[in-house]
N, C-alpha and C positions, 0 to 999 in steps of 0.2 A: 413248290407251292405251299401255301399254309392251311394249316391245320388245328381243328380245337383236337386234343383228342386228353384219354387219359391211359396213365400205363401201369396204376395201381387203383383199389374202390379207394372212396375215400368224399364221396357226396362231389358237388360244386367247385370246394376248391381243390382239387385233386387236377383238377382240366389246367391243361399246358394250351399255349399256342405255338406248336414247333413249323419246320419246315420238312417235307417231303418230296419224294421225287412224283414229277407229275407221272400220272397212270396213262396205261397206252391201249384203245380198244382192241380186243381178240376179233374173233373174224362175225362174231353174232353181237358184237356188242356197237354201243353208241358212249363218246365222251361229252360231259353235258358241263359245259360253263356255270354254277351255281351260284343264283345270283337271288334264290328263298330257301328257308329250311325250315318246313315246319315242327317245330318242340313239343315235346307231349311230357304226360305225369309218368309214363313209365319209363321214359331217359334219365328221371332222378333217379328210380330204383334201381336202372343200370348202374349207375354211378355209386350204387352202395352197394351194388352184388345181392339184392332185394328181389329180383325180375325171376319171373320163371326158369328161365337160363342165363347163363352166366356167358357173358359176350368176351369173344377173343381180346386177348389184350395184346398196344396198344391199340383202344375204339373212339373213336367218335359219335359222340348222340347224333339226332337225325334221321329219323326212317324215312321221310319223306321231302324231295325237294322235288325244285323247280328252276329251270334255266332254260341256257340256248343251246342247242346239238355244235361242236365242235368238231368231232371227228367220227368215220363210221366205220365200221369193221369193214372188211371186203363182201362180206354175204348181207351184209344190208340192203335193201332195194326200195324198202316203203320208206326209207323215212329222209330226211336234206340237211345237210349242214346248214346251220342260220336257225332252222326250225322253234320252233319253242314247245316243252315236252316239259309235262309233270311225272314225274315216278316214283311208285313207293318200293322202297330199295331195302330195308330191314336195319339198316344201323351203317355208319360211318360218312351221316351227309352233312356235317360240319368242318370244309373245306374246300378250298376253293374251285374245285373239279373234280368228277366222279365218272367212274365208267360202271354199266350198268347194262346186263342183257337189252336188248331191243324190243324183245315183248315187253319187257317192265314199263316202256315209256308210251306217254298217251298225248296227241297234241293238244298245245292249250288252244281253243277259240280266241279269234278275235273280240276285244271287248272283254278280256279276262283277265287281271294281272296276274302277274308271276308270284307275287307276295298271295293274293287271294289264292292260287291253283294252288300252290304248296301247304294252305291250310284248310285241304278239301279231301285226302287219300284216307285219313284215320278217322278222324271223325265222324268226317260225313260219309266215308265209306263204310264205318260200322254201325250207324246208324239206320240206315238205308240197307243195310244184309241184316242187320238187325229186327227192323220191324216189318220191312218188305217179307223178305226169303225165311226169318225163325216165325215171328207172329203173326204172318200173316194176317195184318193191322186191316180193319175194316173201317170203313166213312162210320163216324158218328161212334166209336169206343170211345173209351179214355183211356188217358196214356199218359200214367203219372213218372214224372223222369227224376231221378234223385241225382244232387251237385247240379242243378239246371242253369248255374251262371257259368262253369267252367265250360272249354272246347269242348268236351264228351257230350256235356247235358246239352248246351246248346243248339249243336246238331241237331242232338234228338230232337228237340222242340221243333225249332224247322220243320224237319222231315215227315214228322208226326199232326202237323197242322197243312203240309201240304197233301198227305193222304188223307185230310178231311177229320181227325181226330180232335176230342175233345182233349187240351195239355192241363195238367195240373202239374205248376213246378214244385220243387222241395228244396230248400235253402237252407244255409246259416244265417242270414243277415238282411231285413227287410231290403238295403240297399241293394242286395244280390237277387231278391223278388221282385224290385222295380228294375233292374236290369233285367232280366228274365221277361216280364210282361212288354217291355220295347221288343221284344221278340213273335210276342201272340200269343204265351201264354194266358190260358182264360183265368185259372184260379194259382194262389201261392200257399204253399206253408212254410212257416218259419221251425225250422224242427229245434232250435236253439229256446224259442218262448212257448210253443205249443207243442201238444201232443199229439206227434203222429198216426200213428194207430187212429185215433177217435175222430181225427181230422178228416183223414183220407176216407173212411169212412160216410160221414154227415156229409162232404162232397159229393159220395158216389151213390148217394143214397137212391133206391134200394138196392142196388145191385151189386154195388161193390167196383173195384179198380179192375178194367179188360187187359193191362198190358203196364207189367212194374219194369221200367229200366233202370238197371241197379248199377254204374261202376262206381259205388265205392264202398258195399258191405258191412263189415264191423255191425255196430248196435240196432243201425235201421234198418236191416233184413228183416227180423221178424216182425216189428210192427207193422211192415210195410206187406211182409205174409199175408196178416192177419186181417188186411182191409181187404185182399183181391176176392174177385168176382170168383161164382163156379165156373168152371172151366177157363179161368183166366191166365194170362202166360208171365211168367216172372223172370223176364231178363235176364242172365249172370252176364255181366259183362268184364268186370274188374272188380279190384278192392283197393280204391283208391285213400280208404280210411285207414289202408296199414293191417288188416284185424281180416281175415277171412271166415264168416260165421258160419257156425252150426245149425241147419235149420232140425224144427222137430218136424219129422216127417209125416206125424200125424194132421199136420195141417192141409198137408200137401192133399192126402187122403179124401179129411173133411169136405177140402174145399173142391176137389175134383180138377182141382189147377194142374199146369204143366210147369216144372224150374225147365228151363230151357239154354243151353250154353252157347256163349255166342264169340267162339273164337275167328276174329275177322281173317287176321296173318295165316291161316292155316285155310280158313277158303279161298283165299287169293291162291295159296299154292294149287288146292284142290280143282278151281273150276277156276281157272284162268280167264276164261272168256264170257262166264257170269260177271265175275270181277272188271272186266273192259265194258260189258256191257252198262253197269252199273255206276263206272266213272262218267262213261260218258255222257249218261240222263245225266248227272250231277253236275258238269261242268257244263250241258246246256240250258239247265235251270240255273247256273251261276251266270252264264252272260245272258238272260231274261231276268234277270231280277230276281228271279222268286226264291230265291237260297241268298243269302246276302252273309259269308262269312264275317265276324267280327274279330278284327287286327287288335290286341290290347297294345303290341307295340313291337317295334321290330329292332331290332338289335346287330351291332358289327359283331363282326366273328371274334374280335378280342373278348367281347361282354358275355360273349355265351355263359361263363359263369353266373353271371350277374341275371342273367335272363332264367336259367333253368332255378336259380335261388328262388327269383317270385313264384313260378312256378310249385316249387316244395315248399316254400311258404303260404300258400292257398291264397297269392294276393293276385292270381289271375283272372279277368273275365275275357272268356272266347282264347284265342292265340296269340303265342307269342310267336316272331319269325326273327331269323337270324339272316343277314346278308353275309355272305362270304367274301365279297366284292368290296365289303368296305373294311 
């Protein structure tokens, strides 16, 4: 079967398309036909050896796909061949079949695509552990989301306006703020022509920002401090700016706020069944409308370089998916 994979760092063009031997399910697992895969910003940094860990080599980007159940292990009993099942797998889902424990997989509802389900585990899964389970996000906060055009922030928006919250997004690029408001957000900053700090502020007036969602750190950590509400909760999600900041902690103090760390991949391990419980609001809110993923564009399996490029070059809004199939 084929394969994107890489078997040195080396960014984008480092990725080969070879051939492998197809994988054969163990006795708890399911083999799953992969026919989406959704791409995130930290499969670039895999590709540079950037990531918090350094992934077996040779890897495949992909933490999360989507397809149809092909084969079952023997101890399988809940789940059918034909089936159609989203899973988030950790890395190696750019190829054309993947075998994967059986708890990892969740079925998709009718009325979902496969392309939609597979750009729903990371994002919208950390969104949703993010302001649900860390900040315990209340109707009527604000919840100012920084990078609000890419997959990450997107989400957030979403998720943040279906729990009743007031969104203020934070951009590069007006065209990235009128992206963003096709979403629900109420107010934009452009952090590129305005001043953060003084912005987010005069928005939040008097009280300041309830709830900072941060993945991408570097220089607007602290402005972004320095606007939050007392007792307001400040997101760590990532640093998708490259730059992991230094906060000064006297702020923290001042403002009586909480940093809050919102490692998603490690509560999946943790509370598995928080995690199941959590997909599954999300893909019933995707086939009612009220979560509507946005596709930037989807890609054959040969392109995945080409696809993770726009990606590393910040020219993405919402997801990109890769088809194996083609």
């Amino acid at each position: 079967m084929r394969v994107a994979q890489f078997a040195e760092f080396g960014g984008p063009q480092a990725l080969r398309l070879e051939e492998v031997a197809e994988p054969t399910p163990g006795p708890n697992d399911v083999l799953i036909k992969v026919t989406a895969v959704g791409l995130n910003f930290f499969d670039t940094l895999l590709l540079r050896n950037q990531y918090q860990v350094s992934p077996p080599l040779p890897f495949s980007p992909g933490a999360e796909v989507a397809g149809t159940i092909e084969g079952l292990g023997a101890s399988v009993t809940d789940l059918e061949v034909g089936q159609r099942v989203v899973a988030y797998i950790g890395g190696n889902g750019c190829r054309e079949k993947v075998v994967t424990k059986a708890k990892n997989v969740i079925p998709i509802p009718e009325g979902v695509s496969e392309e939609i389900a597979a750009g729903i585990p990371i994002t919208y899964g950390t969104a949703l552990h993010a302001l649900k389970d860390r900040a315990k996000l209340k109707p009527d906060e604000t919840v100012a989301v920084l990078g609000a055009a890419g997959g990450a922030g997107l989400a957030a928006v979403e998720i943040a306006k279906l729990m009743g919250a007031r969104v203020i997004a934070v951009a590069s690029s007006g065209d990235k703020l009128a992206f963003a408001r096709e979403h629900g957000v109420d107010e934009g900053i452009n952090y590129e022509t305005e001043d953060l700090k003084a912005r987010l502020k005069q928005l939040t007036l008097p009280k300041g920002v309830d709830v900072l969602y941060d993945p991408v750190g570097g220089i607007y950590a602290e402005p972004s401090l320095r606007a939050m509400a007392w007792e307001g909760r400040y997101l760590v999600l990532g640093f998708a700016s490259g730059t992991i900041p230094k906060i000064p902690l006297n702020l923290v103090m001042l403002k009586g706020c909480a940093i809050i760390g919102v490692f998603w991949t490690s509560f999946v391990e943790r509370y598995p069944e928080q995690h199941r419980a959590n997909m599954a609001l999300l893909l019933d809110w995707c086939r009612q409308g009220m979560i509507v993923p946005h596709i930037h564009a989807s890609f054959a399996l040969i392109e995945t370089a080409k696809a993770l490029s726009l990606i590393e070059g910040r020219k993405v809004t919402g997801k990109v998916i890769v088809n194996p199939q083609r």
